[in-house]
Rosetta silent file (secondary structure, phi, psi, omega in degrees, C-alpha in Angstrom):
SEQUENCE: XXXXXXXXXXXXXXXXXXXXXXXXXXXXXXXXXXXXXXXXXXXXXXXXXXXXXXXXXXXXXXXXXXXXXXXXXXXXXXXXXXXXXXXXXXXXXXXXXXXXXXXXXXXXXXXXXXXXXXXXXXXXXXXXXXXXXXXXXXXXXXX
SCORE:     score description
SCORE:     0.000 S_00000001
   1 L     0.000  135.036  179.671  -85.992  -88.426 -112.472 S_00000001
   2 L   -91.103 -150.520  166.579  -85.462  -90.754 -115.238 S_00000001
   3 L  -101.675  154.014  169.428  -87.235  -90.959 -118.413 S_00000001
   4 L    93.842   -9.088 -170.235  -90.784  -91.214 -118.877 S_00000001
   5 L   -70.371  176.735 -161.313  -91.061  -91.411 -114.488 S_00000001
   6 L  -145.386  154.130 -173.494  -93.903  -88.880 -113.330 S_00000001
   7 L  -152.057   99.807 -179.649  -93.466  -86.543 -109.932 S_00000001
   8 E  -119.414  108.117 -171.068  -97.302  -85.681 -108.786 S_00000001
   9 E   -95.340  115.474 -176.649  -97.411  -83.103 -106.031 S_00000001
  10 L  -102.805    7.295  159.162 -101.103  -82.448 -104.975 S_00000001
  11 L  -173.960  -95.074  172.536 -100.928  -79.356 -102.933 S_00000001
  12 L  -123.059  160.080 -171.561  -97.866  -78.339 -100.575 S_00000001
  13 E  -162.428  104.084  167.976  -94.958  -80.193  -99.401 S_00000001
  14 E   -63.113  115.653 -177.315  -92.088  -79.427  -96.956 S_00000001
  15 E  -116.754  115.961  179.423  -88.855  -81.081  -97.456 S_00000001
  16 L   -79.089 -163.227  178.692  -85.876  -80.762  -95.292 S_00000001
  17 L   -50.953  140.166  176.330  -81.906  -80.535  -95.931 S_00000001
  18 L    61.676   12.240  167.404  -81.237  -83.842  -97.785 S_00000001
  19 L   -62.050  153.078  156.534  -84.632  -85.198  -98.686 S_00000001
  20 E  -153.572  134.129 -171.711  -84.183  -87.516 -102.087 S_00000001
  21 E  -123.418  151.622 -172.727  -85.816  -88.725 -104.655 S_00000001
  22 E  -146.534  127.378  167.160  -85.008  -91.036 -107.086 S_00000001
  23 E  -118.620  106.473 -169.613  -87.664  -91.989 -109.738 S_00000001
  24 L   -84.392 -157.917 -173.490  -86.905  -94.255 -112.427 S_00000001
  25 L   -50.956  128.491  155.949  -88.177  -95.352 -115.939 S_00000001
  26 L    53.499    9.229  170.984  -91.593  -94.890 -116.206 S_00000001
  27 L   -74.394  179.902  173.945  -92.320  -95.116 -112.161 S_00000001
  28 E  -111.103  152.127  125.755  -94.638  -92.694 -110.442 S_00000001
  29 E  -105.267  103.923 -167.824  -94.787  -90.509 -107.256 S_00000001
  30 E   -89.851   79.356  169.674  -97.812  -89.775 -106.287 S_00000001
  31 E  -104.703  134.766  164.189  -97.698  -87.217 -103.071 S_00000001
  32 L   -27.845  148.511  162.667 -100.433  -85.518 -101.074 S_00000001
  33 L   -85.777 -164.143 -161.427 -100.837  -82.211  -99.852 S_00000001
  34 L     5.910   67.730  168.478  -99.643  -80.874  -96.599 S_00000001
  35 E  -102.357  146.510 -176.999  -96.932  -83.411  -96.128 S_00000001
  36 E  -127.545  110.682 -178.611  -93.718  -83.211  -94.426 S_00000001
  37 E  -101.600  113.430  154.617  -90.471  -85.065  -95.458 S_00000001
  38 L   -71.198  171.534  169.765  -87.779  -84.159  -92.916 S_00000001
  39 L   -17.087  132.306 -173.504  -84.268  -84.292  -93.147 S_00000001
  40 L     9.308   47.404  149.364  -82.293  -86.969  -95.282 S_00000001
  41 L   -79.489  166.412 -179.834  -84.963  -89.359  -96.149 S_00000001
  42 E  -117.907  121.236 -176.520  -84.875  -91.386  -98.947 S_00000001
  43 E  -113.215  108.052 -146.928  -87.762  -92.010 -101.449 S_00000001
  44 E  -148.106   85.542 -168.043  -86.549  -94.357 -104.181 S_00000001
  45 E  -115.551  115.506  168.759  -89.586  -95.212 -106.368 S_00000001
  46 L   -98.422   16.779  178.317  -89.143  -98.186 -109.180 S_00000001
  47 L   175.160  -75.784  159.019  -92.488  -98.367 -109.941 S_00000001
  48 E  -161.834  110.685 -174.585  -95.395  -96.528 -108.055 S_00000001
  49 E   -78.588  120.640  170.785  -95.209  -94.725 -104.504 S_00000001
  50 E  -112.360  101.424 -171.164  -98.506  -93.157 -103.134 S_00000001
  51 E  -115.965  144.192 -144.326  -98.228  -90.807 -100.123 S_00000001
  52 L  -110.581 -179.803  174.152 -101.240  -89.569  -99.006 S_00000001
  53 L   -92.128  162.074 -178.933 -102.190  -85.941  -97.371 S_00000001
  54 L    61.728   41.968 -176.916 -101.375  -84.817  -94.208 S_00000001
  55 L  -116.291  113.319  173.299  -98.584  -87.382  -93.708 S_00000001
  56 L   -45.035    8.478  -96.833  -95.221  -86.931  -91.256 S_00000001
  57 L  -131.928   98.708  162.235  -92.082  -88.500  -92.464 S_00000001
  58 L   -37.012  169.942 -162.567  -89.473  -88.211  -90.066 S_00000001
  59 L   -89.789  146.810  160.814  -85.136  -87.519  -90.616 S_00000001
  60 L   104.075  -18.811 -162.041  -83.776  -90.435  -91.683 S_00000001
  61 L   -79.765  161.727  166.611  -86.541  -92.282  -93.197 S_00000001
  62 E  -144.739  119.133 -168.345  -86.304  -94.768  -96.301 S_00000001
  63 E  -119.853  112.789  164.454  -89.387  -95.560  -98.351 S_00000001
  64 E  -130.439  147.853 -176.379  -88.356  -97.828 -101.549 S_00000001
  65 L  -119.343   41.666  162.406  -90.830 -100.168 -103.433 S_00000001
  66 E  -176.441  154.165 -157.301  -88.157 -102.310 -104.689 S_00000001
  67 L   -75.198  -18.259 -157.735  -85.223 -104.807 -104.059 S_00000001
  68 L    21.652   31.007 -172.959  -83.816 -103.637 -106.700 S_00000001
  69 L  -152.130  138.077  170.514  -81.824 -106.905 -107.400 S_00000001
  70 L   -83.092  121.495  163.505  -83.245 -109.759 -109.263 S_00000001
  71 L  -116.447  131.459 -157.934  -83.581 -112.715 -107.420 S_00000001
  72 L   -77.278  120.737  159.146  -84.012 -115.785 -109.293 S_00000001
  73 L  -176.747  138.571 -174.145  -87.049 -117.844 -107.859 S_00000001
  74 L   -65.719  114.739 -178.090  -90.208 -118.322 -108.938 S_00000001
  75 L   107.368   -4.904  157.232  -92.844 -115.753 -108.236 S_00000001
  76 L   -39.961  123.836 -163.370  -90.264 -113.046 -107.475 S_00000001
  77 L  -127.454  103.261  172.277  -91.468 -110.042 -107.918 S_00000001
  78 L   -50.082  -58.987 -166.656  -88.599 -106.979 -107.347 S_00000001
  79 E  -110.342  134.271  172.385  -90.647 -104.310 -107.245 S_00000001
  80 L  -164.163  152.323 -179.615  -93.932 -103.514 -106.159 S_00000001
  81 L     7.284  145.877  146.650  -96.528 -100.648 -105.039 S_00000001
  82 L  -111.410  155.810  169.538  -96.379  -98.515 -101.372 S_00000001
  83 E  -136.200  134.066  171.683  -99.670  -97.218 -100.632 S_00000001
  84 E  -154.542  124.167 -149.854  -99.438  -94.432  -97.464 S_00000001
  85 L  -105.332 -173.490 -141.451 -102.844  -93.460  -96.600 S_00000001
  86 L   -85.412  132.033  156.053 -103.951  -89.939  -95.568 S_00000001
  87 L    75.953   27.490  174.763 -102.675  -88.816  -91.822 S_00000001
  88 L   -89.563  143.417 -179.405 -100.078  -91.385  -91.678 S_00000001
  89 E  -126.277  143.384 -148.717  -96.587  -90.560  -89.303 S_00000001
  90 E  -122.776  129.912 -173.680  -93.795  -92.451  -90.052 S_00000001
  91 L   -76.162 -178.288 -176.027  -90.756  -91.881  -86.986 S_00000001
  92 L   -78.768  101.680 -177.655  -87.257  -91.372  -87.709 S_00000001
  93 L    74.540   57.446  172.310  -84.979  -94.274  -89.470 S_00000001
  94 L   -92.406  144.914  136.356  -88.487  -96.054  -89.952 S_00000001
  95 E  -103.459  155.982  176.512  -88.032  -98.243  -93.398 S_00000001
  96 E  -115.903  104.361 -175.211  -90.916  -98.848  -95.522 S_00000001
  97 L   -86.958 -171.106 -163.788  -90.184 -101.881  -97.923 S_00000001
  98 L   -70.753  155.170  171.616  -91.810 -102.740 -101.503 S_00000001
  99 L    35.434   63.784 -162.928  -95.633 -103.819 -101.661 S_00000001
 100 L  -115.836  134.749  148.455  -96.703 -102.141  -98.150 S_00000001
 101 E  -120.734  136.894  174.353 -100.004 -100.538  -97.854 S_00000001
 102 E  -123.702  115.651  175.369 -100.258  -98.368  -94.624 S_00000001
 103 L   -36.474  164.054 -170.234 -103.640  -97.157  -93.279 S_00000001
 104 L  -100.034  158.486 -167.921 -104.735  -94.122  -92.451 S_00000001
 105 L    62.858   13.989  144.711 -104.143  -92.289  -89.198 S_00000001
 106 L   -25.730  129.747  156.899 -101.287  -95.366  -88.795 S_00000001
 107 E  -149.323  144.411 -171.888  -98.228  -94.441  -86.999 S_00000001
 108 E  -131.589  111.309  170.391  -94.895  -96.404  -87.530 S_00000001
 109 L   -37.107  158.626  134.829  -92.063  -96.109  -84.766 S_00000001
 110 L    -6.852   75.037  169.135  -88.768  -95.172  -84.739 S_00000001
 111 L   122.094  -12.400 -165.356  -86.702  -97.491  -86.332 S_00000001
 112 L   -65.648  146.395 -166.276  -89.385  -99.989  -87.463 S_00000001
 113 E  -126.307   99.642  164.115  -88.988 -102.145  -90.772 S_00000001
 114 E   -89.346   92.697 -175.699  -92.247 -102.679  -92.471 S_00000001
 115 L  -100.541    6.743 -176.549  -92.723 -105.245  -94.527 S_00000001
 116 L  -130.910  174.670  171.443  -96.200 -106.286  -94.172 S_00000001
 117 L   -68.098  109.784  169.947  -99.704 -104.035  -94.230 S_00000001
 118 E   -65.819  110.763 -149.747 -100.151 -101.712  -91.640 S_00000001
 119 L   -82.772  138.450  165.159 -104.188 -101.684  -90.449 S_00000001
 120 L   -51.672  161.467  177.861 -105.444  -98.085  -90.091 S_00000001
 121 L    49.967   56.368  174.936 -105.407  -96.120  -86.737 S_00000001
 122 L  -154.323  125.440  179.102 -102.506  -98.855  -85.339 S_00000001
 123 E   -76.293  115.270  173.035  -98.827  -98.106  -83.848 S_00000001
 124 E  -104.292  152.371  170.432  -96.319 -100.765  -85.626 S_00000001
 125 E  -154.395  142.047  156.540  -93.085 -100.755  -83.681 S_00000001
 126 E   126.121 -173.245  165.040  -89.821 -103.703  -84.145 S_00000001
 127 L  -161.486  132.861  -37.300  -88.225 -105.467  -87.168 S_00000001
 128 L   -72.208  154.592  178.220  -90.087 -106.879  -88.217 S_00000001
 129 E   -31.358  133.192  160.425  -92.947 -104.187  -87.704 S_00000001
 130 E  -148.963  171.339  178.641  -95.918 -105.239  -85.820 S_00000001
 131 E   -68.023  137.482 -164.042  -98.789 -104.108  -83.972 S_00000001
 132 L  -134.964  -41.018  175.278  -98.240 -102.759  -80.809 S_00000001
 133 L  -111.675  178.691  175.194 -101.480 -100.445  -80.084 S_00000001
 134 L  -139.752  173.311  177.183 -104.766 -100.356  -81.996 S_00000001
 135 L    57.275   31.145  165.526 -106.853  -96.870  -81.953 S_00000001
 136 L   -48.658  123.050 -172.821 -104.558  -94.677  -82.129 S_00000001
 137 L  -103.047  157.779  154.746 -104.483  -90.546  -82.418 S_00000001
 138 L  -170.090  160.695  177.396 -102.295  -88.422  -83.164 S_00000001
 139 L   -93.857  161.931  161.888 -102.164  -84.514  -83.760 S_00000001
 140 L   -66.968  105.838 -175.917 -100.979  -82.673  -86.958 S_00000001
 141 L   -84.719   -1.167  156.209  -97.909  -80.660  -85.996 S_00000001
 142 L  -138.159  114.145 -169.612  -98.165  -78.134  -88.839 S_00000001
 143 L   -96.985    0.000    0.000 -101.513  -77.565  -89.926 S_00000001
């Protein structure tokens, strides 16, 4: 954590071998209760991350909300917001790029690169992600 970043845990949260976080100046992390970060994801918040309760996040995963490299063009913006809403499951070596909001009860495939807003209750699968089911379920596996 650098200085002045914030780490807000709102009730419990299981992390496996090799979860990481990296929060810098004056970003946030907002997380949820009963959430599960498996094995050696990466959460690398440059400004402000929101994960929601009851959310899955598979080995392997990478959630960053910024490019972290300036690219000169007008209206560039490096970094900006994730929003991950309540009961979202995110599969294994999913990424989640910068200025994503993903709906709740959302599930995002295996491997999938999201770079645009994920609609609640909807399966994204590809790079880049897109909708591949709409109404989706899914159960909590530790409740």
């Amino acid at each position: 954590m650098d200085e002045n970043s914030k780490l807000i845990i709102k009730g419990l949260v299981r992390c496996g071998c090799g979860v990481q976080f990296a929060i810098r100046n004056d970003a946030i992390l907002d997380i949820g209760g009963n959430v599960w970060i498996n094995a050696c994801s990466d959460i690398l918040c440059n400004k402000y991350i929101k994960i929601g309760d009851d959310v899955e996040i598979s080995w392997n995963v990478e959630i960053k909300d910024s490019d972290y490299h300036d690219v000169v063009r007008s209206g560039y913006e490096m970094s900006k917001p994730i929003d991950i809403g309540k009961h979202v499951w995110i599969g294994s070596r999913a990424n989640i790029l910068k200025g994503v909001k993903i709906g709740e009860g959302a599930i995002v495939a295996s491997g999938a690169v999201v770079n645009k807003d994920v609609p609640e209750r909807c399966l994204v699968a590809g790079v880049p992600a897109k909708v591949v089911r709409q109404n989706v379920e899914w159960g909590l596996k530790y409740p």
